[in-house]
C-alpha positions in Angstrom: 73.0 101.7 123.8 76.2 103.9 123.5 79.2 102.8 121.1 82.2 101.6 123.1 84.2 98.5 122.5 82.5 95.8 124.4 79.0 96.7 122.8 80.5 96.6 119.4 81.9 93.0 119.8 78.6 92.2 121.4 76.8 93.8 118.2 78.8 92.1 115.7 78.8 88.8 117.5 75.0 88.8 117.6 75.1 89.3 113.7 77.1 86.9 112.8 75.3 83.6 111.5 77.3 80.6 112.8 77.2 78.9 109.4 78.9 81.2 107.5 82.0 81.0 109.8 82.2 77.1 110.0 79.9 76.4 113.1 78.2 73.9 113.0 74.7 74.4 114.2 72.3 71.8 116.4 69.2 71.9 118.3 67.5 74.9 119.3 69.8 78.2 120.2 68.7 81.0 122.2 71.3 83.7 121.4 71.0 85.5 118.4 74.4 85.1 116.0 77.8 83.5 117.6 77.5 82.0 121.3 80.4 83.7 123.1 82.1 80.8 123.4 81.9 79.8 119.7 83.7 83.6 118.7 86.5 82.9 121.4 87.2 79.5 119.6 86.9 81.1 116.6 89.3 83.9 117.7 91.6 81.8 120.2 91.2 83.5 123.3 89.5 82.3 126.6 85.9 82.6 127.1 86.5 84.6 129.8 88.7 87.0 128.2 86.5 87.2 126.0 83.4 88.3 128.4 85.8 90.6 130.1 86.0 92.5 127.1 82.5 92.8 125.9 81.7 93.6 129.2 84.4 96.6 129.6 86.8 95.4 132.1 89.5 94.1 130.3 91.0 97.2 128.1 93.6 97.9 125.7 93.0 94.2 123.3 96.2 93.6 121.4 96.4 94.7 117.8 96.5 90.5 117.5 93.6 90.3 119.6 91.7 93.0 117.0 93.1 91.1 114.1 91.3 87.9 115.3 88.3 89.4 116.2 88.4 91.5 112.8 89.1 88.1 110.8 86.7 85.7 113.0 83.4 88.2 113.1 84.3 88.5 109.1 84.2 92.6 109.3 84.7 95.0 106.4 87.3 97.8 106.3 84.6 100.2 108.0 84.0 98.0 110.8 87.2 96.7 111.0 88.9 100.4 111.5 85.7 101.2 114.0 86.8 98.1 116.2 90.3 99.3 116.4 89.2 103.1 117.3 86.7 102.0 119.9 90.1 99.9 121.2 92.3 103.1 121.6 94.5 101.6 118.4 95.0 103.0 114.8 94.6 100.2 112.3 97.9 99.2 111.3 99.0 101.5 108.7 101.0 100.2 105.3 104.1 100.8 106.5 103.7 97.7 108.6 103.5 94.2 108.0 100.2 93.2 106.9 98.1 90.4 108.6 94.8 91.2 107.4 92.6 88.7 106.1 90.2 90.3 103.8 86.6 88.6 104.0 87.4 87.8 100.4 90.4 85.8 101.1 88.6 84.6 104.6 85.9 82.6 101.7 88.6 81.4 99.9 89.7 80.0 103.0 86.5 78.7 103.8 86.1 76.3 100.4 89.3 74.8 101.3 87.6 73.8 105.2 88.7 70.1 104.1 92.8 70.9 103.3 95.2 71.7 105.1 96.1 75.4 105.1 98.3 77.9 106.9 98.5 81.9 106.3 101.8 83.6 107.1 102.4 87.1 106.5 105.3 88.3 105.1 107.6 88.3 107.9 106.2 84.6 108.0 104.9 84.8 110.7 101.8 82.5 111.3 98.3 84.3 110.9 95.7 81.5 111.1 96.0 77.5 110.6 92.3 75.5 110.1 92.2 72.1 111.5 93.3 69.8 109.0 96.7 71.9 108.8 97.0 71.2 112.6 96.1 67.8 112.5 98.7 67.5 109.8 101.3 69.4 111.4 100.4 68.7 115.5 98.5 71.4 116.4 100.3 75.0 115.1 97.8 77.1 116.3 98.5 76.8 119.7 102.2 78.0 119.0 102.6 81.4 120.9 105.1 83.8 120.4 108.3 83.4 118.5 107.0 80.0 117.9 104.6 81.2 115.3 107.5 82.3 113.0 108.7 80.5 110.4 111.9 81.8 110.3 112.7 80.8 114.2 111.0 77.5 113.7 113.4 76.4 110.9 116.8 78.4 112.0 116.3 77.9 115.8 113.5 75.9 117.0 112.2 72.4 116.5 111.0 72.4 112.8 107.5 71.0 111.8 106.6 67.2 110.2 108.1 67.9 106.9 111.6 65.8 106.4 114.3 67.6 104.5 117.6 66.1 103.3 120.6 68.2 105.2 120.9 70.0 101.8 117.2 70.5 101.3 117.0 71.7 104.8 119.8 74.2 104.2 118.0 75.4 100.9 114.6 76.1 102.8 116.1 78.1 105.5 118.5 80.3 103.3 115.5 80.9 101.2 113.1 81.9 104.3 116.1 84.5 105.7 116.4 85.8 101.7 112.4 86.3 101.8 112.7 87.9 105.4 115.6 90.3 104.0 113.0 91.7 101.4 110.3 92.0 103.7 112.7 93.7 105.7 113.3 96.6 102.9 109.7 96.8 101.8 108.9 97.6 105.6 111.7 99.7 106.9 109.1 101.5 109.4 108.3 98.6 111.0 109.5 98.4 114.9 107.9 95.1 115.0 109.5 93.5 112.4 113.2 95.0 113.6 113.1 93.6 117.2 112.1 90.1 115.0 115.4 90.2 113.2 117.4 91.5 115.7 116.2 88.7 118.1 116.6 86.5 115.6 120.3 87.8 115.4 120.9 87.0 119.1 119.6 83.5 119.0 121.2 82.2 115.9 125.0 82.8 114.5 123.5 80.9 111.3 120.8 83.4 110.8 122.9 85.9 111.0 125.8 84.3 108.4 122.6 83.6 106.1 121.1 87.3 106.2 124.2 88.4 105.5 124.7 86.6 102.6 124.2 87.3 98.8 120.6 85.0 97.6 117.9 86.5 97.3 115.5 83.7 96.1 112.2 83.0 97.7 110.8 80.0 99.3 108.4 79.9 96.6 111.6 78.3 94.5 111.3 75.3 96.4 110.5 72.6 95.6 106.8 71.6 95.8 106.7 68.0 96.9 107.3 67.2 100.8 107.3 64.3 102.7 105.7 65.0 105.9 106.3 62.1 108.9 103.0 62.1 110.9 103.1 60.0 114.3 100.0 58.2 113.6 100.0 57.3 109.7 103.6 57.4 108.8 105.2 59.3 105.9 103.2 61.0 103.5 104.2 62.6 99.9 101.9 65.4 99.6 102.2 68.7 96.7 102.8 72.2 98.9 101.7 74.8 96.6 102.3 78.5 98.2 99.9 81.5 96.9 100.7 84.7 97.2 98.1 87.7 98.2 99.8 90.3 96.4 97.5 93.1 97.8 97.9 91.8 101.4 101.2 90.6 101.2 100.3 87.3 102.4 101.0 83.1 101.7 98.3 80.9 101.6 100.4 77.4 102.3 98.0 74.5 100.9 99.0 70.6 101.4 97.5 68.4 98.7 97.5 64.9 97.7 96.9 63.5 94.0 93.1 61.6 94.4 93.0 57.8 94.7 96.6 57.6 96.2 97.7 56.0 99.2 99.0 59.2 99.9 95.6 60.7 99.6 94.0 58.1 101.8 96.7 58.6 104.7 96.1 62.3 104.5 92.4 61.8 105.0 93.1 59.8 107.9 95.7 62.2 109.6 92.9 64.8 109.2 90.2 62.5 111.1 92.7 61.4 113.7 94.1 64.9 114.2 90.1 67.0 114.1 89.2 64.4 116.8 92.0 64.4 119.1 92.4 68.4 118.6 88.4 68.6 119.3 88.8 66.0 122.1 
């Protein structure tokens, strides 16, 4: 069977084993690796997208599409630059912002299954969120779009859970523009990242008064402890610790509640009432 880009999915997908990406596997299975339906879940895209592709009539995948596949079928650099060849796309190069997730940081990701965690790259832009972070924060990785950034959330759009004071609130948001505004300079190349900012410009007069401005902290100055008001078990006081992949440019967001608490028992709830309704 000749190389092309539907073959390789097929061929990486059929050596994938389901339990090392979080599957959980039952009764007998006939196919060999992921079920085609398990890496479109994995990946977010339909099924039927999905089939298209491995079966060569849907072309030209997204460099977002390559990322997920690239991150769900847990490929190496090799493999990972092959994918995006056989796609008719260079891999991004590193004058662009980074969304990799490096199989080493994917198993990192993988021990914390159980808490809730987001990745944003360094325009803050959302990369992945498992399903404790969604049942946390109502479901973020359906957000498409402009509704994936940080930045927009917070300046323009609706926010998440967390409750800020007016003054916290204004803190957070100066510091996410000050982190966009280095990003910004580390990336100057970048097209993707200009049309951000400058629709970001359009939308919001305050974005525009705040990347103007002179701070140039990070919203890893913040402070740790949020309260975050879920519909179904109230408010909850929970430590948010943000880690940096310096190689990758990337934060690991992790939500965290001291063991024994009442604060640790509502969390543990949210993520049960959350996984099932998500699931459901």
């Amino acid at each position: 069977m000749d190389w092309d880009f539907g073959s390789a999915v097929r061929r990486f997908r059929e050596r994938v084993a389901p339990e090392t990406v979080g599957v959980p596997v039952g009764g007998r299975r006939r196919a060999v690796g992921l079920r085609r339906e398990e890496l479109a879940g994995l990946t977010g895209i339909s099924v039927d997208y999905l089939t298209r592709l491995e079966q060569g009539r849907a072309t030209s995948p997204s460099v977002q599409v390559l990322e997920a596949l690239a991150r769900a079928l847990r490929l190496g650099d090799g493999d990972r630059e092959l994918l995006f060849r056989l796609a008719g796309q260079a891999p991004p190069g590193a004058g662009v912002v980074p969304t990799r997730i490096t199989p080493s940081v994917q198993r990192l990701l993988d021990r914390l299954s159980h808490t809730p965690v987001a990745v944003h790259d360094a325009a803050w832009n959302l990369v992945v969120a498992n399903a404790p972070y969604d049942a946390l924060m109502g479901g973020a990785s359906a957000w498409r779009g402009i509704e994936r950034n940080a930045v927009w959330r917070h300046v323009v759009g609706p926010g998440n859970r967390t409750v800020h004071t007016p003054e916290e609130h204004a803190r957070f948001v100066s510091l996410l523009v000050a982190d966009l505004r280095l990003t910004a300079a580390r990336y100057p190349a970048d097209r993707g990242l200009a049309r951000q900012i400058a629709a970001l410009r359009s939308l919001s007069p305050r974005f525009v008064d705040l990347w103007e401005s002179a701070d140039t902290a990070s919203p890893q100055d913040q402070a740790r402890r949020k309260i975050v008001d879920h519909p179904d078990v109230g408010r909850l006081a929970l430590d948010c610790d943000t880690l940096i992949v310096a190689n990758d440019d990337l934060r690991i967001t992790v939500y965290t509640a001291e063991p024994g608490t009442a604060d640790a028992e509502r969390l543990e709830l949210a993520i049960v009432l959350g996984t099932q309704t998500l699931s459901g």
